[in-house]
C-alpha positions as CSV (number, residue, x, y, z in Angstrom):
1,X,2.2,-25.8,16.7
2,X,1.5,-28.2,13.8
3,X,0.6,-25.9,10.3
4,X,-3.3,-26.8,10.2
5,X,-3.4,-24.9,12.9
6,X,-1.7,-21.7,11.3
7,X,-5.2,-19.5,11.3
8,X,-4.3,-16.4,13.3
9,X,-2.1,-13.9,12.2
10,X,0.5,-14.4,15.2
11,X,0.8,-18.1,14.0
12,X,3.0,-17.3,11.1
13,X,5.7,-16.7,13.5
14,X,5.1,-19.5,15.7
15,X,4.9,-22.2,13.4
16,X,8.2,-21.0,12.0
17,X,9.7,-20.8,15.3
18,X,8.4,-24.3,15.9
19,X,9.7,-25.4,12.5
20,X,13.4,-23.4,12.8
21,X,13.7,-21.6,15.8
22,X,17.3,-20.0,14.2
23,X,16.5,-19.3,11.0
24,X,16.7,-15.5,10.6
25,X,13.1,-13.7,10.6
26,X,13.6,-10.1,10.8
27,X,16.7,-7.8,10.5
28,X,16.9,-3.9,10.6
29,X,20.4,-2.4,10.9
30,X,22.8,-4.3,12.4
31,X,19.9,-6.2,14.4
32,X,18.9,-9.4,12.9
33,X,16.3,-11.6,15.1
34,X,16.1,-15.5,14.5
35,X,12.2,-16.9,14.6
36,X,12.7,-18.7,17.6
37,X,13.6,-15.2,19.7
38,X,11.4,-13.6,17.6
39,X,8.2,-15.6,18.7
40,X,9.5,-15.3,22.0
41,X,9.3,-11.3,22.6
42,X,6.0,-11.0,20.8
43,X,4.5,-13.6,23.2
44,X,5.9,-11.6,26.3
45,X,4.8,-8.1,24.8
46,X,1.3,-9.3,24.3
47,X,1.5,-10.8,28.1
48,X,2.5,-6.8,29.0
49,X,-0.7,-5.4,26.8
50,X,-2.8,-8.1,28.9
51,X,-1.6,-6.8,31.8
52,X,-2.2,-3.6,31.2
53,X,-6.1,-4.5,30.7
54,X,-6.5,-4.4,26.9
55,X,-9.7,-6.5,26.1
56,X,-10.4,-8.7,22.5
57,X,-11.1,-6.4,20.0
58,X,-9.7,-3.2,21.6
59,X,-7.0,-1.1,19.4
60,X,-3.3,-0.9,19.2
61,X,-2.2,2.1,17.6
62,X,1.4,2.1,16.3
63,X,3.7,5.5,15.6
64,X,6.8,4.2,14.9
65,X,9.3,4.1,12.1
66,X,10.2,0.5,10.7
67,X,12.4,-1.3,13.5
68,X,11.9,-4.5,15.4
69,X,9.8,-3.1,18.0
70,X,7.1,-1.9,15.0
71,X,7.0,-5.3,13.8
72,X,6.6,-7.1,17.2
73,X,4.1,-4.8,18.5
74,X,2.0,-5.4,15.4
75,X,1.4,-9.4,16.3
76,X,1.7,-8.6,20.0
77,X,-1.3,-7.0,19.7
78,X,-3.3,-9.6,17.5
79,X,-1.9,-11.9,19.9
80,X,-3.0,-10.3,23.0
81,X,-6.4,-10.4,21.2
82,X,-6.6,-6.7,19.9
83,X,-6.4,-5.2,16.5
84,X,-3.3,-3.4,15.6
85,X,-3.6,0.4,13.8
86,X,-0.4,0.9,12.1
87,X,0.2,4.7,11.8
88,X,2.5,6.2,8.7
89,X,5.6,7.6,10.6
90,X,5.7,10.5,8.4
91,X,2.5,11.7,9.1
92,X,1.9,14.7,12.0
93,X,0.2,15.0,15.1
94,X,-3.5,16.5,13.5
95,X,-3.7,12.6,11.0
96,X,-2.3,10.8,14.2
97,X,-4.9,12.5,16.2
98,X,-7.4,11.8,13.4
99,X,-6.7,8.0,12.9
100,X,-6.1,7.8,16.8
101,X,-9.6,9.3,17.5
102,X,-11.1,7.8,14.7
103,X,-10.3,3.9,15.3
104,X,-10.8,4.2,19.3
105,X,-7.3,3.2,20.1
106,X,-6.8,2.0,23.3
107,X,-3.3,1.8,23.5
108,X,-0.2,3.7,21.7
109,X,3.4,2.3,21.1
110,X,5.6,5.1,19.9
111,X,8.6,6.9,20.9
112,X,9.9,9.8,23.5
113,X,10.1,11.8,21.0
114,X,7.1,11.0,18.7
115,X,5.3,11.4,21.9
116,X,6.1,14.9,23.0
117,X,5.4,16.3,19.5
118,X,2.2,14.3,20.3
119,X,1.0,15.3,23.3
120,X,-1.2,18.5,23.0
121,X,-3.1,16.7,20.0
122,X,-3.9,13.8,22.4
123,X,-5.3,15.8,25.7
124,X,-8.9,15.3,24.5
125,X,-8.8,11.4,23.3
126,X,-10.7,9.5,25.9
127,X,-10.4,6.4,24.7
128,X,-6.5,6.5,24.8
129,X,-5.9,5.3,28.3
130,X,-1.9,4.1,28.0
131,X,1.0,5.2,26.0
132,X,4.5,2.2,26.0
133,X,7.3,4.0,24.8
134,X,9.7,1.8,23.0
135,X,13.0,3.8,24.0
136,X,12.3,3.7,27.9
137,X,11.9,7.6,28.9
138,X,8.2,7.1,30.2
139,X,6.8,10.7,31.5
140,X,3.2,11.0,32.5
141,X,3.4,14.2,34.1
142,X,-0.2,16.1,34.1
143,X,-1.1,13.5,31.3
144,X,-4.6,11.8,31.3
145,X,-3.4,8.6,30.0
146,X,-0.8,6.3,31.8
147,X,2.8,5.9,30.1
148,X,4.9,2.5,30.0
149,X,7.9,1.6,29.2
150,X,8.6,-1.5,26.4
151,X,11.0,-3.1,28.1
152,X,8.6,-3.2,31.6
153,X,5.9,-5.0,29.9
154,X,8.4,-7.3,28.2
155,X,8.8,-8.7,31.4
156,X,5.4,-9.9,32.2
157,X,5.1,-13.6,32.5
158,X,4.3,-15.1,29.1
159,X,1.1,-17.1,30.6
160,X,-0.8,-13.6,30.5
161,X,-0.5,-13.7,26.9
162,X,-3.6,-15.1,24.9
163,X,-7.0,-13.8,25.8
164,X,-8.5,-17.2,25.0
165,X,-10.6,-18.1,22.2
166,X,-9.8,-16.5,18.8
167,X,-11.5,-17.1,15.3
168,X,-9.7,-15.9,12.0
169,X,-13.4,-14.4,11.4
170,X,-11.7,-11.7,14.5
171,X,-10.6,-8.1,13.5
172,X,-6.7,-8.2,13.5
173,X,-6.3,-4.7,11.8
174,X,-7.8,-1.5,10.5
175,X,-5.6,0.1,7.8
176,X,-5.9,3.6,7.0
177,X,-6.3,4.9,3.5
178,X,-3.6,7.4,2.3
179,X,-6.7,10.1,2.3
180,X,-6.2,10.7,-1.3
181,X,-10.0,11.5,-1.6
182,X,-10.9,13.1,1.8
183,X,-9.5,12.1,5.2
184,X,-8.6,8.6,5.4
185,X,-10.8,5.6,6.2
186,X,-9.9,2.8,8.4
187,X,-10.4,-0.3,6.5
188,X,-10.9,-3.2,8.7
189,X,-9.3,-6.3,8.7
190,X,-9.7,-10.1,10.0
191,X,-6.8,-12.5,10.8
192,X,-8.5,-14.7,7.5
193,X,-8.2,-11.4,5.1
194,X,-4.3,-11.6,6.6
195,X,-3.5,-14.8,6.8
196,X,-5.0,-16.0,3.2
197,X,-3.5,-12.6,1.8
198,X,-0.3,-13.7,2.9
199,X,-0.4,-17.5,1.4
200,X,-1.9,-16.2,-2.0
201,X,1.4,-13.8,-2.4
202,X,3.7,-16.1,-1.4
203,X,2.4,-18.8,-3.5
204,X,2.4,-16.9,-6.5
205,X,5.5,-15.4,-5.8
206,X,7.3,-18.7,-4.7
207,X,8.8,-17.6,-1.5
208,X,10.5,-19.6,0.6
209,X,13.4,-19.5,3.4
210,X,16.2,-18.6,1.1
211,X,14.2,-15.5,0.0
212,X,16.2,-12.0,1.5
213,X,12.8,-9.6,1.3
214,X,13.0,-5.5,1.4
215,X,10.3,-4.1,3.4
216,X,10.7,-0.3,1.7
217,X,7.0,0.4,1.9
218,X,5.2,1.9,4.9
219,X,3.6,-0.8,6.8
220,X,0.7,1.2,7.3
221,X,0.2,0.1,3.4
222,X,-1.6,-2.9,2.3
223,X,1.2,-4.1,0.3
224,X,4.5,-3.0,3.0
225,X,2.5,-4.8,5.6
226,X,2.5,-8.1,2.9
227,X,6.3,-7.6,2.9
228,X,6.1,-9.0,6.5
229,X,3.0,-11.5,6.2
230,X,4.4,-13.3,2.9
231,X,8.1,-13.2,4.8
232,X,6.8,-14.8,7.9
233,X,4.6,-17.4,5.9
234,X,7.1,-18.6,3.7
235,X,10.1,-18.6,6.5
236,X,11.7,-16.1,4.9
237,X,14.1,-13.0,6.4
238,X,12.2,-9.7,6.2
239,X,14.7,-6.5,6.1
240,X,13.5,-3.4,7.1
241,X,13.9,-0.4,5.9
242,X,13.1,3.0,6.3
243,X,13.0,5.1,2.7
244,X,15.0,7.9,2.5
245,X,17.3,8.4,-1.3
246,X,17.6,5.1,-4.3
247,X,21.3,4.8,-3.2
248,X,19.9,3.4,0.4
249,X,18.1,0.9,-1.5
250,X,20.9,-0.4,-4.2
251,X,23.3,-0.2,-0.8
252,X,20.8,-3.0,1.3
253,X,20.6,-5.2,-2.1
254,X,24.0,-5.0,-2.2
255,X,24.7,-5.6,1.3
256,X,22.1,-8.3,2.0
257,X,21.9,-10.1,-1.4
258,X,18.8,-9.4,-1.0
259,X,16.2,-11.7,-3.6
260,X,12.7,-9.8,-3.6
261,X,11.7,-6.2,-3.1
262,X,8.1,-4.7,-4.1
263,X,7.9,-0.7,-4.6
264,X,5.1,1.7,-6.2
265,X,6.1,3.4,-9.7
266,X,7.3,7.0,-8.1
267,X,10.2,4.7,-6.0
268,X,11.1,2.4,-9.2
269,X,11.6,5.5,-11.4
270,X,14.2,6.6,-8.6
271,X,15.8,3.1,-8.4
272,X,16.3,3.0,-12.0
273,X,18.3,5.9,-12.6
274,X,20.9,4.9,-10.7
275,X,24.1,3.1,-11.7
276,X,23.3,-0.6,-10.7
277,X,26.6,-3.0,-10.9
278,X,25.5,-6.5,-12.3
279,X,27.3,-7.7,-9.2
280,X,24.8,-5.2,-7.1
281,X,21.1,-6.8,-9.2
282,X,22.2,-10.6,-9.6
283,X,21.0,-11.2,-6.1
284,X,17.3,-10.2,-7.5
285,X,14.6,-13.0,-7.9
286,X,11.7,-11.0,-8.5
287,X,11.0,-7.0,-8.5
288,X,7.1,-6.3,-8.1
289,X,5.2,-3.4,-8.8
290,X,1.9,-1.9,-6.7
291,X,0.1,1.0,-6.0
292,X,0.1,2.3,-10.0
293,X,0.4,1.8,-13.3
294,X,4.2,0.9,-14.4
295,X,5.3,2.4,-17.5
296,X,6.3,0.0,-20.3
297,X,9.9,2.1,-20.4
298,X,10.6,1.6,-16.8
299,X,9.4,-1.8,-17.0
300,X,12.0,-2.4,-19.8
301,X,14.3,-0.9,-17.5
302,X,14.0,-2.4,-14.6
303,X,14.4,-5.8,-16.5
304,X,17.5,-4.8,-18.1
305,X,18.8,-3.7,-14.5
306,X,17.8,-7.0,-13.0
307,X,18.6,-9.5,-15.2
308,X,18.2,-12.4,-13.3
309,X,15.1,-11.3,-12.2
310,X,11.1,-11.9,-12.8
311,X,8.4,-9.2,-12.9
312,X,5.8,-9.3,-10.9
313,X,2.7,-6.3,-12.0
314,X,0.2,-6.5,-9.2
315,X,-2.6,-4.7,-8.6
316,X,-4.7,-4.1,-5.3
317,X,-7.1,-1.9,-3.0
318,X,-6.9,-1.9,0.7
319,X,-10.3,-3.2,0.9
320,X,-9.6,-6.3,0.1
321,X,-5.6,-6.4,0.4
322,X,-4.6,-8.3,-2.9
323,X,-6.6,-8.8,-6.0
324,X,-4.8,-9.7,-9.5
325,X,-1.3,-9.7,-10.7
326,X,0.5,-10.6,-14.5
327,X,2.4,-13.4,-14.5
328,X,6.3,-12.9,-15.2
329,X,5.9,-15.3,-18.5
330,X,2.5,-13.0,-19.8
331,X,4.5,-10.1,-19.7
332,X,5.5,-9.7,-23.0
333,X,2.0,-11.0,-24.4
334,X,0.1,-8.6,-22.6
335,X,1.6,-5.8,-22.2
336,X,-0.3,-3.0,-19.8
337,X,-2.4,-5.4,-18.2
338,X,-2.7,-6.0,-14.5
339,X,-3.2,-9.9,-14.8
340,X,-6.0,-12.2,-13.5
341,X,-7.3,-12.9,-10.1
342,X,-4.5,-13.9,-7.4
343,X,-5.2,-17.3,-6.1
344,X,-8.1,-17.8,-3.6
345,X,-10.2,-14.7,-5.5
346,X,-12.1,-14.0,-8.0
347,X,-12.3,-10.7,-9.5
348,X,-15.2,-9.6,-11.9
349,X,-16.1,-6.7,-14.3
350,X,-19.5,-5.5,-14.7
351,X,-22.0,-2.4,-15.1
352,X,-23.9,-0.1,-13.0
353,X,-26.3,-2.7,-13.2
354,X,-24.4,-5.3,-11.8
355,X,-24.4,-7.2,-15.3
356,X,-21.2,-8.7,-16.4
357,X,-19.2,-6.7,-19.3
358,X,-18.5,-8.2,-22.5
359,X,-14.8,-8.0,-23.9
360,X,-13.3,-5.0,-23.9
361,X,-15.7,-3.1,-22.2
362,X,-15.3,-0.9,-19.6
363,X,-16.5,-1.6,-16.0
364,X,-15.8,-1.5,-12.2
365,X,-13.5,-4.1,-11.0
366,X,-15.4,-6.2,-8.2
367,X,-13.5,-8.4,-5.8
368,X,-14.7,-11.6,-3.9
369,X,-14.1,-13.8,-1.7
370,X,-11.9,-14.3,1.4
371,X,-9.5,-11.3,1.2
372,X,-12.7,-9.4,1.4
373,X,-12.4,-6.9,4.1
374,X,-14.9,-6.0,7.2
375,X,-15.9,-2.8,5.4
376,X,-14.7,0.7,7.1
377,X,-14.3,1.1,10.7
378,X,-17.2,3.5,12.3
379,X,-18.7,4.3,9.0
380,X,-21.3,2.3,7.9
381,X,-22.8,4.8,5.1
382,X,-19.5,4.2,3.3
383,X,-19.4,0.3,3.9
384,X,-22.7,0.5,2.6
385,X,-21.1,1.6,-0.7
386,X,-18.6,-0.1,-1.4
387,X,-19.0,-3.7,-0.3
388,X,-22.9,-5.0,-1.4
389,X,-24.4,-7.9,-2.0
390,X,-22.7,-9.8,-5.1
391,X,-25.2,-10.3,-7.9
392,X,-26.2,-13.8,-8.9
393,X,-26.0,-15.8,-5.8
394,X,-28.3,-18.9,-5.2
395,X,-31.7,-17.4,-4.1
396,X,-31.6,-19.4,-1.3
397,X,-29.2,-17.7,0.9
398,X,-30.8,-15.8,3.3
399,X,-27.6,-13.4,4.3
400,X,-25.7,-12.5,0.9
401,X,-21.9,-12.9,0.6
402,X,-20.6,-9.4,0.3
403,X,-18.0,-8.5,-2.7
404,X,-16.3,-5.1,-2.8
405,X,-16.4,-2.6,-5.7
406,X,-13.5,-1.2,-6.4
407,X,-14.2,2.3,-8.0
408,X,-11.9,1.5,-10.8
409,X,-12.9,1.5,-14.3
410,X,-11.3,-1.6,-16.1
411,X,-11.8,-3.5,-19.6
412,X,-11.1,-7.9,-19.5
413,X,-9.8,-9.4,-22.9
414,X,-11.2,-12.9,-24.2
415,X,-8.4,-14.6,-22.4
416,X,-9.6,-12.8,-19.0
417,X,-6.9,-10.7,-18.1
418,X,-7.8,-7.0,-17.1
419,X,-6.3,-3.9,-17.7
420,X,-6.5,-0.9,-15.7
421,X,-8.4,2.3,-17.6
422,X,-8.8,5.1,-14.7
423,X,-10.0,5.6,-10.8
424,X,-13.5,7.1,-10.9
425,X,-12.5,10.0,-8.4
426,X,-9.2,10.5,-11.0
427,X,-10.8,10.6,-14.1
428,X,-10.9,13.5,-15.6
429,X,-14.1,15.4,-17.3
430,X,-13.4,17.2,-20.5
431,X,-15.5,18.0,-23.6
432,X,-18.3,15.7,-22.6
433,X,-15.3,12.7,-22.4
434,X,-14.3,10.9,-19.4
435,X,-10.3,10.6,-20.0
436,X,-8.2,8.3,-17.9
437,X,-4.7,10.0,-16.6
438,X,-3.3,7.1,-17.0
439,X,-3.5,7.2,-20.7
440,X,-1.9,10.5,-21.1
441,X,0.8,9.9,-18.7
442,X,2.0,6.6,-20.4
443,X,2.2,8.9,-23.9
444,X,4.8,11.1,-21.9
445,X,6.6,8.2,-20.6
446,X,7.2,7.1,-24.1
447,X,8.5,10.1,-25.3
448,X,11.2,9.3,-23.4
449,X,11.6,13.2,-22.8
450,X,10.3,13.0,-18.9
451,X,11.4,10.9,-15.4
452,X,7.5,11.5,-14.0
453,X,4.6,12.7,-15.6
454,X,1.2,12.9,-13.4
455,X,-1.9,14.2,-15.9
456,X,-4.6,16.6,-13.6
457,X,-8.1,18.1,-14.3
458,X,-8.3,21.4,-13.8
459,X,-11.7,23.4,-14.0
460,X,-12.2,25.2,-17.6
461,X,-15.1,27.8,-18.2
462,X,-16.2,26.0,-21.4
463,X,-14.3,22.1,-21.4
464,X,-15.9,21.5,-18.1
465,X,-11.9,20.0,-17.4
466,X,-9.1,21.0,-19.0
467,X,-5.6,18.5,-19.2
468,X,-2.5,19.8,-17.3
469,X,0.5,17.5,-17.5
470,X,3.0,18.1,-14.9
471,X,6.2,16.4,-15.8
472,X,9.6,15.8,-14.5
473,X,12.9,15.4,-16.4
474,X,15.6,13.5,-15.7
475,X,18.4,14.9,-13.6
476,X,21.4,14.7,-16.6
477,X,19.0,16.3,-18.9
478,X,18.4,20.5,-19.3
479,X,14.7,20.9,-19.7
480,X,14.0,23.8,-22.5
481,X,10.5,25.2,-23.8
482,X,11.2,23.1,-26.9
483,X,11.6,20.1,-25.0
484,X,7.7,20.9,-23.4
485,X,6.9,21.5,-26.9
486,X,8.1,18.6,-28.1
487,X,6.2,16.7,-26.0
488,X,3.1,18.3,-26.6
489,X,3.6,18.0,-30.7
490,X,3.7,14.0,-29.2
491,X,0.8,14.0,-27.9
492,X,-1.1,15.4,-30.8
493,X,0.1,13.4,-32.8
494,X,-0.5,10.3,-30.9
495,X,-3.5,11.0,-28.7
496,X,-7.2,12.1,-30.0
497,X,-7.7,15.6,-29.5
498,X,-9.7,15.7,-26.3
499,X,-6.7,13.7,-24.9
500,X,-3.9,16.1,-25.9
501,X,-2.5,18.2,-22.7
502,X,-3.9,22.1,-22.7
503,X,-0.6,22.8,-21.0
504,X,2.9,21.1,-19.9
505,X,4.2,22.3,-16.6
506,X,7.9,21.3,-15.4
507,X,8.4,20.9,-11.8
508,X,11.7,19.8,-10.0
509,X,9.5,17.1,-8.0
510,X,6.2,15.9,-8.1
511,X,4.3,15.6,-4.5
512,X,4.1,12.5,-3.3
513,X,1.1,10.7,-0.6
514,X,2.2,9.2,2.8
515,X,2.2,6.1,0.6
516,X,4.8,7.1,-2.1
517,X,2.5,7.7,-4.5
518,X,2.4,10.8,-6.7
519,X,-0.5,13.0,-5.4
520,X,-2.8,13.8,-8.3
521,X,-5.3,15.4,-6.1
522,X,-2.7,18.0,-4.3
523,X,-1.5,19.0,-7.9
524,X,-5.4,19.6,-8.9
525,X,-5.5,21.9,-6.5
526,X,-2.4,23.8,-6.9
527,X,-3.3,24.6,-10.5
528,X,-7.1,25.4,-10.1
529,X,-7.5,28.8,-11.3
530,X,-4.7,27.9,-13.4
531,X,-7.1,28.9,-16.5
532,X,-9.6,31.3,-14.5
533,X,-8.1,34.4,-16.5
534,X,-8.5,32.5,-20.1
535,X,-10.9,30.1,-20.6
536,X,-9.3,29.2,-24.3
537,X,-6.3,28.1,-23.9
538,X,-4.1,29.3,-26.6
539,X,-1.9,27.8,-29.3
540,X,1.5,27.9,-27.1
541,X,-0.1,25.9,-24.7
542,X,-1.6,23.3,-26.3
């Protein structure tokens, strides 16, 4: 396959494999596949989902922790002219059966045991009409869905593969939100949203065979699933890698040499309070940061960890997979921003009106252009508002190219690069102010005092919100009342006074989302009637 045809998500590994068919593609454990074997199994799995009857369009739902068969069953299934559903292995049977009845799926790929802690969730889905299992016990006993094993359908000839025609205009994926604001929505994808996505990373990020990548994220999330895309695109080697303590992650650096890894901020604070050997970082190109805002302390850290390496700062939304990052040579010039569009976008501020912003004032981040997604599966009242018609466009057009609004609050300098201020659904209402978390939680970072700080609104009988900061300290450090105290005195003498915390509250961990991300929302609701009893908070606490 020559690379102007490279349009369809499944091409990234065929053109690689027609390119190099040894080069090393994807490696978990002590299993490493070349792309040439690689392209080979996908093509004879998406001949077995053919086989089994799946139709264009249909969903592939896939429960599996990261291994090969997760991978291969994610462009079997684009290949085979479905949509893949990629399913957080961490979450339980009531969100599987959620995202499973939500999205439709036709088919599952999961495990034996996955499976059986699955089964009485999926009696009632009728749309679920066959189950592969990847480890070979199938068991369909008094089941109303048919069960397969991998290894049966990876012997179907390869001619059943393609369904025929395919466009890049074609659903390839729904992705599910973490949920963080009510149960998650499946954000729909097209083989364009992937494939540009995946060019537009890799270009910035100049990828290229040599490159050793760490897939730590789930795949299930936008930027885990990029690990894979940008890998394949660039002819990379992907490593995967399920999470589980920092020391797992220093160990596959170490062992791999591996040059690029991408995390969210909860997972960088872990990795950098460990011991790194400058034999164990010098195999780091680039670290990269998603999902939050990075702290300009761990930032300094991580770059005194890696030395050899650049910073990437990128920001993003599932709805349209990528949208800025900061440049590794703008770091130090514009510190706390999260850069300008990535290639192939464009990304705008503007009001409630749809106006553009001046300088330095606030407004919702809007994305265009191709990594635009297909709006939410199913839900068309949602769709409705978040992706509209961009304002401006020739009044000629009859159908309107849709842009998404992001729901975050953002300010643009003269120079055009944005900086994140605060999530609408996060920001927290006190005193007739609308303060960003954000804000308060990069004041505790500097103090130096904490390892993780997460800022909450909590009600308050006459603020409307009062602050709670919920902090961590680092593991060689005993936490005292002073310590909390000190803290606070930072904060008030640093922050305005609607800003300052009403209270500090020192937790051993902070909870995390399916994601990694520190759950703001779960901590809200812990500490709701936290000031039911008082409605002034007293001196002590802040």
């Amino acid at each position: 396959m020559s690379t102007r045809m490279h349009y369809l998500l499944h091409h990234l590994i065929e053109t690689r494999a027609t390119q190099n068919e040894t080069q090393p593609a994807l490696s978990h454990k002590q299993e490493q596949t070349c792309y040439g074997e690689l392209a080979t199994r996908v093509q004879r799995l998406a001949a077995g989902l053919r086989e089994l009857g799946l139709q264009r369009h249909e969903r592939v739902a896939i429960y599996l922790p990261k291994q090969h068969e997760t991978v291969i069953s994610i462009f079997a299934a684009t290949q085979a002219g479905g949509a893949f559903v990629p399913i957080n292995p961490v979450l339980k049977a009531p969100q599987v059966q959620h995202i499973l009845s939500d999205c439709n799926a036709r088919i599952l790929i999961t495990s034996h045991a996955r499976l059986q802690q699955l089964a009485p969730n999926l009696a009632h889905l009728t749309d679920l009409k066959q189950v592969v299992l990847v480890d070979d016990n199938p068991s369909s006993a008094n089941a109303p869905y048919s069960v397969y094993s991998w290894h049966q359908l990876q012997d179907t000839p390869t001619s059943r593969a393609s369904p025929g025609s395919a466009t890049d205009a074609d659903m390839a994926a729904i992705l599910y939100t973490s949920g963080s604001t009510g149960k998650p929505k499946g954000v729909v994808l097209s083989h364009r949203n992937l494939i540009v996505g995946a060019q537009s990373v890799a270009g910035y990020l100049d990828n290229s065979p040599q490159d050793r990548i760490l897939a730590v994220l789930p795949l299930s999330f936008d930027a885990g699933l990029s690990q894979v895309t940008t890998a394949f695109e660039s002819g990379a080697c992907c490593y995967l890698m399920d999470y589980l303590l920092p020391s797992d992650v220093r160990r596959q650096v170490t062992q791999h040499r591996i040059t690029g890894i991408t995390a969210v901020p909860p997972l960088w604070n872990q990795i950098a309070s460990l011991e790194w050997s400058q034999d164990a970082a010098s195999s780091v190109r680039y670290f990269a940061n998603t999902g939050g805002h990075m702290p300009q302390p761990l930032l300094a850290k991580l770059r005194t960890l890696f030395p050899n390496a650049q910073p990437f700062l990128m920001y993003g939304l599932t709805e349209a997979f990528r949208s800025t990052y900061l440049p590794p040579d703008q770091i130090d010039f514009k510190p706390g921003s999260i850069g300008k569009a990535i290639p192939n976008a464009e990304v705008l501020v503007l009001r409630e009106d749809g106006t553009p912003c001046q300088p330095h004032e606030p407004g919702e981040l809007v994305h265009r252009g191709p990594l635009v997604s297909q709006g939410y599966w199913n839900d068309p009242q949602k769709t409705r508002e978040r992706f509209r018609p961009l304002p401006g466009q020739a009044e000629g057009l009859v159908f309107k190219e849709l842009a998404v609004w992001s729901g975050d609050s953002v300010t643009q300098d003269e120079e055009g690069y944005l900086y994140f201020i605060g999530r609408r659904d996060e920001m927290i209402k006190t005193s007739g102010y609308r303060v960003s978390p954000d804000e308060i939680e990069e004041m505790a970072y500097q103090s130096g005092l904490v390892r993780e700080a997460a800022a909450v609104g909590v009600p308050h009988a006459t603020l409307g919100q009062a602050i709670l900061l919920i902090v961590t300290v680092p593991a060689t450090t005993d936490s005292t009342e002073s310590d909390l105290d000190a803290l606070l005195q930072q904060c008030r003498e640093q922050l305005p006074n609607f800003m300052v915390p009403h209270k500090c509250i020192l937790q051993d961990e902070l909870p995390r989302n399916p994601n990694g991300k520190i759950d703001r929302r779960l901590l809200a609701q812990r500490y709701a009637d936290l000031f039911n009893d008082h409605s002034e908070p007293t001196h002590a606490d802040g």
